[in-house]
C-alpha positions in Angstrom: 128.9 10.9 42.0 130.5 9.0 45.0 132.4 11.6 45.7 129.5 14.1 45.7 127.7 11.5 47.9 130.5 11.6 50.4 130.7 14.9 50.7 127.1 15.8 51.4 126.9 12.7 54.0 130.3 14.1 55.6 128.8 17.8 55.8 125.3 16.2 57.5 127.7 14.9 60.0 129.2 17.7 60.5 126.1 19.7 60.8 124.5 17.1 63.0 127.9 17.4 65.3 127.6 21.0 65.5 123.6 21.2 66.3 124.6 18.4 69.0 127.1 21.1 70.6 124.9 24.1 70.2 122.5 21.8 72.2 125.2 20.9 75.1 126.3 24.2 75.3 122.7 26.2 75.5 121.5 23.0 78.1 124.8 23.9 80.5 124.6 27.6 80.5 120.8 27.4 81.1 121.5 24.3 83.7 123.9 26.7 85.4 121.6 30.0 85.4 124.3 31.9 83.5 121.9 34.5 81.8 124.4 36.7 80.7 126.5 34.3 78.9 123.5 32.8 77.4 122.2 35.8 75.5 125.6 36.0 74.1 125.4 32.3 73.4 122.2 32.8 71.4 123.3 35.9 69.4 127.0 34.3 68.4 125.2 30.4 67.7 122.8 30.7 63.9 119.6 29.5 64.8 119.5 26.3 62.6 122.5 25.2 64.8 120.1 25.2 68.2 117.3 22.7 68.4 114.1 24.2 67.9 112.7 23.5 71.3 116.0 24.3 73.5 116.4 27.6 71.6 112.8 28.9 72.6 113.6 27.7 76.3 116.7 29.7 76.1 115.1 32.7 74.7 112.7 32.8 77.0 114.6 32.4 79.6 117.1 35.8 78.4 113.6 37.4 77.6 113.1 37.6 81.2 115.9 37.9 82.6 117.0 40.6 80.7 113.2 42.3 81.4 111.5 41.7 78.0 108.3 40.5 79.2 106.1 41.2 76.3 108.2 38.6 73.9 108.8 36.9 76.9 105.2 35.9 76.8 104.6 35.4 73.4 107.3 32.6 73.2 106.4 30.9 76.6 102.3 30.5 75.1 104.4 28.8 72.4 106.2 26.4 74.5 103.2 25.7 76.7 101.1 24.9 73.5 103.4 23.4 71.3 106.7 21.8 73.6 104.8 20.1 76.9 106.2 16.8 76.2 109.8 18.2 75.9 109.0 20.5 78.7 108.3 17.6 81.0 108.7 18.6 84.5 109.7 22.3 83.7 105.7 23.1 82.3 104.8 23.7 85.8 107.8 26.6 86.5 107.0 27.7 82.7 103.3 28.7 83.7 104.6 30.4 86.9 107.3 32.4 84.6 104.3 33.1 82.2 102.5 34.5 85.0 105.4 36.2 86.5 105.1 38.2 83.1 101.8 38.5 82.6 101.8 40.9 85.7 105.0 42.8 84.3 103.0 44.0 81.3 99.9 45.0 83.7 97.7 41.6 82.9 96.9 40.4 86.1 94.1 38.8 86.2 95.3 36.8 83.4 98.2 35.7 85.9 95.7 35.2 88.2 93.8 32.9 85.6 96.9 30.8 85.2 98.1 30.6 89.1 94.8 29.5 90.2 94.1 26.6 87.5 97.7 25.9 88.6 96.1 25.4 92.0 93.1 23.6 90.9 95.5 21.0 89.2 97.6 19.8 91.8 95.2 19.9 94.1 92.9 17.7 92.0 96.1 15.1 92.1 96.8 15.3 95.7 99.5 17.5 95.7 100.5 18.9 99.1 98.5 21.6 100.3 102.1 23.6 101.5 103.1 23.3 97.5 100.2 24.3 96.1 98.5 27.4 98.5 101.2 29.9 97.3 100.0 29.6 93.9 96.3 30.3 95.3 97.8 33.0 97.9 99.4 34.8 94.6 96.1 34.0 92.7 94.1 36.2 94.8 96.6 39.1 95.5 96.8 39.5 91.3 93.1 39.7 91.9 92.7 42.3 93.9 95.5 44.4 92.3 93.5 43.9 89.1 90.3 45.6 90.6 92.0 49.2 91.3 92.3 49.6 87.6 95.4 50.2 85.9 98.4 50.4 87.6 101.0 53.0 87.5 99.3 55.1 84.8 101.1 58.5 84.2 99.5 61.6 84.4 102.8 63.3 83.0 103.8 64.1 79.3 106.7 62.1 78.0 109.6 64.7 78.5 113.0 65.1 80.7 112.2 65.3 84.3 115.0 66.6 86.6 114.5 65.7 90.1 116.7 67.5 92.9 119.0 64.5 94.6 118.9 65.0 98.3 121.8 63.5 99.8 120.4 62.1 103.6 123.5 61.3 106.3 121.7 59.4 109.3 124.9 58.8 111.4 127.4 57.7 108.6 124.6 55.9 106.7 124.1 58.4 103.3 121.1 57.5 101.5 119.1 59.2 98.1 116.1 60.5 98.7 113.6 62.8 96.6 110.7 65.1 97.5 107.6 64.6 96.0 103.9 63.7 97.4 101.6 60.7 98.2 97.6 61.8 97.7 98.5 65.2 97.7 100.5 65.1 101.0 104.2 66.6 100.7 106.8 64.1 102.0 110.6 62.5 101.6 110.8 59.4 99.7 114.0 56.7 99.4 115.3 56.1 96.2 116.6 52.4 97.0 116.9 50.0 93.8 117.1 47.1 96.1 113.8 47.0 96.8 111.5 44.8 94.7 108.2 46.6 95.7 107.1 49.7 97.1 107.7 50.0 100.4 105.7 52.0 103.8 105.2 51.6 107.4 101.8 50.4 108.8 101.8 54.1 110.0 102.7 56.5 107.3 99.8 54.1 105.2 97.7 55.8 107.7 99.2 59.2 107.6 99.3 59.4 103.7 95.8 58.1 102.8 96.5 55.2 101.4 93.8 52.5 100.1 94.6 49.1 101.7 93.5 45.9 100.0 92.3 42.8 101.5 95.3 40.5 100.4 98.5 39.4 101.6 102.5 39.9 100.7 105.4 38.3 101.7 108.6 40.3 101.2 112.1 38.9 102.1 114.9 41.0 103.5 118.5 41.0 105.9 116.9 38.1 108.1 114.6 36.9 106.2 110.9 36.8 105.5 108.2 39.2 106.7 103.7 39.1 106.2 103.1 42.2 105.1 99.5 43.7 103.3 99.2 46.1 99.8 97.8 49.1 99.7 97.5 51.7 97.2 98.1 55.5 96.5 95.6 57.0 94.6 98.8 59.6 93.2 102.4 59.6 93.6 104.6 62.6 92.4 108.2 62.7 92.6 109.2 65.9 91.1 107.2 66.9 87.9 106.5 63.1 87.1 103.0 61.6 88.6 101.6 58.5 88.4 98.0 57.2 89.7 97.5 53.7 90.9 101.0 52.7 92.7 100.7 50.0 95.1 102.8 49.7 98.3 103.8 46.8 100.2 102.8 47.8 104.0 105.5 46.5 106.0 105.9 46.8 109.9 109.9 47.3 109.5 110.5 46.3 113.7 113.0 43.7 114.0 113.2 42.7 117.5 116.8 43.8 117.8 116.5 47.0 120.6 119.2 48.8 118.9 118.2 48.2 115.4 114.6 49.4 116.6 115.6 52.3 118.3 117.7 53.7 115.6 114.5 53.5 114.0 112.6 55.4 115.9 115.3 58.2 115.6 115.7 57.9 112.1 111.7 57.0 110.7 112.0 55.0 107.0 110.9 57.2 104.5 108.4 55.5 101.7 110.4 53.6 100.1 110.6 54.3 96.2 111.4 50.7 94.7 112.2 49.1 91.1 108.5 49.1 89.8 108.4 52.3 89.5 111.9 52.9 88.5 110.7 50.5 85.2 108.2 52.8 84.3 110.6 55.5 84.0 112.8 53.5 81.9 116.2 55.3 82.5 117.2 57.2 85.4 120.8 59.1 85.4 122.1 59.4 88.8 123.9 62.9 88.3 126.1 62.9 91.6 128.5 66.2 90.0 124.9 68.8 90.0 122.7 66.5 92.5 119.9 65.7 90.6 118.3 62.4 89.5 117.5 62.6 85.7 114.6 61.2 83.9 115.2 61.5 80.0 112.5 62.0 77.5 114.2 59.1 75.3 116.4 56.3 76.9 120.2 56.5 76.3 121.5 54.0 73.6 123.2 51.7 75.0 127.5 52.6 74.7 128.4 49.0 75.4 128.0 46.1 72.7 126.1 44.3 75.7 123.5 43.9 78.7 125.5 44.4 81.9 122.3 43.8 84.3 119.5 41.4 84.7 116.3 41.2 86.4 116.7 38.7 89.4 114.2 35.9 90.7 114.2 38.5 93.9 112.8 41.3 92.1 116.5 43.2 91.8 119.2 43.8 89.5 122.2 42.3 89.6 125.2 43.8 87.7 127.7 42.2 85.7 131.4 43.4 86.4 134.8 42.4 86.1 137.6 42.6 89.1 141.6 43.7 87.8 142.5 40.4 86.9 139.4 40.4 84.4 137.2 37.8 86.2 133.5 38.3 86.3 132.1 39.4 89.3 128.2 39.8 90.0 127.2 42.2 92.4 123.4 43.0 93.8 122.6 46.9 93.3 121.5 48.5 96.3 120.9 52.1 96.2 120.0 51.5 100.1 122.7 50.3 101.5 125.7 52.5 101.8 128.4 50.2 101.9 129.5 48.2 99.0 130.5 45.2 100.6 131.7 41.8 99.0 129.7 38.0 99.9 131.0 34.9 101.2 131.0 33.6 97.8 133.5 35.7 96.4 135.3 35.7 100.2 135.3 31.6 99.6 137.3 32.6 96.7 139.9 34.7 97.4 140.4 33.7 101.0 144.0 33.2 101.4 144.1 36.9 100.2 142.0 38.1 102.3 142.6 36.7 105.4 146.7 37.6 105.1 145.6 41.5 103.8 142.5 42.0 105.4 142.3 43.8 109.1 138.9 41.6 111.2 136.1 43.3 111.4 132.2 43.0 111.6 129.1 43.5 109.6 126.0 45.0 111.1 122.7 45.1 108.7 119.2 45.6 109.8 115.7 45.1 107.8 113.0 43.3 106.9 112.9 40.4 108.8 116.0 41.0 111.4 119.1 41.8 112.3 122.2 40.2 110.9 125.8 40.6 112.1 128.6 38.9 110.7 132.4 38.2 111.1 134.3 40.1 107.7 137.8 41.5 106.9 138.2 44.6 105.8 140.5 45.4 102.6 142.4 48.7 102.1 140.7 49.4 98.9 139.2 47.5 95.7 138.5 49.1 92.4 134.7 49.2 91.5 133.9 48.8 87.4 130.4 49.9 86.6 130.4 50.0 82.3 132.9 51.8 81.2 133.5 53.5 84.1 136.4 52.8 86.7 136.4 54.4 90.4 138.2 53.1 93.8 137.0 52.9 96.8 138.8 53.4 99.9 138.2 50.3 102.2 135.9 47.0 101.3 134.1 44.6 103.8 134.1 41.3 103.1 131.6 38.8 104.2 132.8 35.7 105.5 128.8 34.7 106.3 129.8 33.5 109.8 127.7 34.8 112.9 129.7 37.0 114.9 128.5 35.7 118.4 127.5 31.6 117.1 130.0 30.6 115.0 127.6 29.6 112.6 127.3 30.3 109.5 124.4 32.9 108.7 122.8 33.0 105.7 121.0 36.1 104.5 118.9 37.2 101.4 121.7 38.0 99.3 124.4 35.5 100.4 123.2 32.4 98.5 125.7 32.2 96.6 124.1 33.6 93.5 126.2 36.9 93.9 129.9 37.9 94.8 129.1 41.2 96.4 126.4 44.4 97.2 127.0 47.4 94.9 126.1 50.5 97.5 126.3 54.0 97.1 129.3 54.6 98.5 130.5 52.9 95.2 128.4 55.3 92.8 129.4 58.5 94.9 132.8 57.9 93.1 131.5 58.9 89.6 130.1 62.2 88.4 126.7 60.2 86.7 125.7 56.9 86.4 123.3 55.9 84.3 120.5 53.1 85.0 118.7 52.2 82.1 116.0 49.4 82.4 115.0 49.1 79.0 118.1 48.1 77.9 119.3 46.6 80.9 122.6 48.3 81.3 124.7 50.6 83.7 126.8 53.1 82.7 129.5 55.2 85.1 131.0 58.5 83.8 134.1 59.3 85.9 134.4 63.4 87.0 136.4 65.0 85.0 139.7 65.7 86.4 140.4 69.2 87.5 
């Protein structure tokens, strides 16, 4: 019987010691924002093995990362009713996740609900007014979104939609764009997965029709923040899909650089086609070999064992990679930008590499927001990963961050250490399709077949 009683109490122990890890190890990966190695975390580690309350925070927190927002929700109302005292000082950035996916599944005025008691909180207590009117601000551009109705409702059957790919080359600067309409009015848009929101000019608003709302948006770009208004389209076709109800962020693109702003002029921004609606279409294959953009009638199964891409805090994707010694590399995908193009972060570490094999040379981006120019080194070639899928491409920029003309080191939307590099499409042009799926949250690159 001792012996029996010694070996239960020994096994406790060792249970106890094993929960206690499970803990450290879901607190650190969480503490350190590593999403990707979390969901793995949580699928390798039994659930008896995680504290109850640490492995609801950690599957929320994949949940929406990894663009699951309807059982995103349903486990954050069970933290916010049942955890607050563990939550502590996180309840507060729980609600604003809850309401970050409230709007993802189309319930905004529920967001709205939760932003604005938010607001009436903290302002009951004396919290700074400069803390607390974003929540309000947000509070009352849910509203308004909420009284045009349904958003992004369909008026196509679910079936494969091919869509021709038009290749646009503006002075060395290729871009995807698709024809299609706004209101019944024929036009070009820009297929660019870097943008968050729909974007249009002040002036094609005008020229297309569209419905502009009283409320305010703030979108971020190259140097940094710009005021901006919604407006909506009562229709949007891109090929044979249409969809009624698609909001636009009406951004005056100037940046107050005369080059920048005259290359402009040449070149006027299409509407810019961004990620929302690219989630309602659930998977789109970019076939580079026949030039069309592919929208299945059933997403692809996923070929990998894993997620490869994650929904950012910025509204974009980020892509998990690996470079040829097998490290992980994370790289923002950016359909509109041409040039795939590494960040200081990774240049931090690999710069006695780079600065014995690269050749000096600059970075020039323009957007919302400004102008940025940097001091990089360019490499002879680095091989891009994208699933699967293996290409090279022939030279790489690398961003040392430093101003070109200051000295100083400049800091831009992507360059916050977050990501090692920008996946553009002079990356993807090196594969015959590759697949984005956003249900599944995973990229795929199928290489052309060798002739």
């Amino acid at each position: 019987m001792l012996k029996k009683l010694l070996l239960a109490s020994c096994l406790l122990v060792s249970i106890n010691i094993q929960a206690q890890n499970a803990d450290v190890r879901i607190g650190q990966l969480i503490n350190e924002s590593n999403w990707f190695e979390l969901e793995r975390e949580l699928k390798e580690t039994s659930a008896n093995s995680i504290s109850p309350f640490l492995r609801q925070l950690a599957t929320v927190m994949t949940h929406h990362y990894f663009n699951r927002p309807d059982s995103a929700c349903i486990v954050l109302a069970d933290l916010l009713n049942n955890h607050q005292q563990e939550l502590g000082d996180q309840t507060m950035s729980m609600v604003v996740l809850l309401s970050t996916n409230l709007v993802r599944i189309g319930h905004f005025n529920d967001a709205a609900d939760l932003l604005q008691n938010l607001y009436d909180q903290l302002t009951a207590i004396g919290t700074d007014s400069t803390l607390t009117e974003p929540y309000k601000a947000q509070a009352q551009q849910y509203r308004a979104l909420a009284a045009c109705g349904p958003l992004y409702q369909p008026l196509h059957e679910s079936d494969e939609y091919r869509i021709p790919m038009v290749i646009n080359d503006k002075d060395g600067q290729r871009s995807i764009e698709m024809d299609g309409s706004i209101n019944g009015k024929e036009g070009r848009f820009l297929f660019d997965t870097g943008a968050g929101v729909n974007l249009i000019t002040p002036e094609l608003a005008k020229e297309y029709g569209l419905r502009s709302l009283n409320t305010d948006i703030t979108v971020g770009g190259i140097g940094g923040m710009k005021q901006g208004g919604y407006a909506i389209a009562d229709t949007l076709r891109i090929g044979g899909t249409t969809w009624i109800n698609v909001p636009f962020a009406v951004i005056d693109m100037q940046t107050g650089h005369e080059e920048a702003d005259k290359f402009s002029e040449k070149h006027q921004l299409s509407p810019v086609i961004g990620l929302p609606v690219m989630f309602c279409m659930q998977e789109i294959q970019l076939d580079f070999e026949h030039r069309e953009l592919v929208v299945p009638a059933t997403p692809t199964p996923n070929p990998q064992s894993k997620s490869n891409l994650i929904r950012t805090e910025t509204e974009g994707l980020q892509l998990k990679t690996a470079d040829e010694a097998g490290t992980h590399v994370y790289l923002h995908f950016d359909t509109g930008c041409y040039y795939t193009y590494m960040q200081p972060t990774w240049y931090n570490r690999h710069q006695k590499e780079v600065d014995s094999t690269g050749v000096p040379d600059s970075l020039r981006m323009a957007g919302i927001g400004g102008v940025s120019i940097t001091r990089t080194y360019k490499l002879p070639r680095m091989k891009i990963r994208i699933g699967n899928g293996t290409a090279t491409i022939d030279s790489v920029n690398v961003n040392t961050g430093i101003d070109l003309h200051t000295g100083q080191l400049n800091t831009t939307a992507f360059s916050d250490g977050a990501e090692d590099g920008v996946l553009g499409l002079n990356a993807l042009e090196k594969f015959s399709k590759v697949i984005l799926n956003l249900k599944d949250m995973y990229m795929e690159a199928i290489p052309f077949t060798e002739k």
